[in-house]
C-alpha positions, 0 to 999 in steps of 0.5 A, spaced: 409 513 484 412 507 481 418 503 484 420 500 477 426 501 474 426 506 468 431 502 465 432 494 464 439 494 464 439 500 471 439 493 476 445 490 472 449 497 473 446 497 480 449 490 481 456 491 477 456 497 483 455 494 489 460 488 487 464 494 486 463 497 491 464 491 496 471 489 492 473 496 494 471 495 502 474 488 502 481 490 499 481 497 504 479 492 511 485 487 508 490 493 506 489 496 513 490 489 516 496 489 514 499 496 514 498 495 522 500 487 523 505 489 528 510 484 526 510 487 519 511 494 522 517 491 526 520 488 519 519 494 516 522 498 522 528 494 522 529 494 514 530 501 514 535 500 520 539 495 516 539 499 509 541 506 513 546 503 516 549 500 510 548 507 507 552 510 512 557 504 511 559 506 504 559 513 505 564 512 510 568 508 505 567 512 500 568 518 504 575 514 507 578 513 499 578 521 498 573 520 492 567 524 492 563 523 485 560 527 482 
């Protein structure tokens, strides 16, 4: 049995996939590394804190001039 291609262009499709597949292993390490970074965790956490608060700030005002919208 031979370990010859069985096409000329298989080791270019072969190439482009590994390049591929290595692009992809790389963007998920750098993805990762970033979803857990504890200070953007912290950042995020505390976003969210400032937005709800803001949210239930004006809620409260709206809530105060006796409109509801609708």
């Amino acid at each position: 049995m031979s370990t010859a291609t069985l096409s000329p262009g298989a080791g270019r499709l072969a190439g482009l996939a590994v390049r591929s597949g290595l692009g992809l292993a790389g963007w998920g390490l750098r993805r990762a590394t970033r979803r857990t970074d504890p200070d953007r965790v912290l950042g995020r956490a505390e976003s969210r804190r400032i937005a709800e608060a803001a949210l239930a700030e004006r809620d409260a005002l709206i809530r105060s001039a006796g409109y509801l919208p609708l």
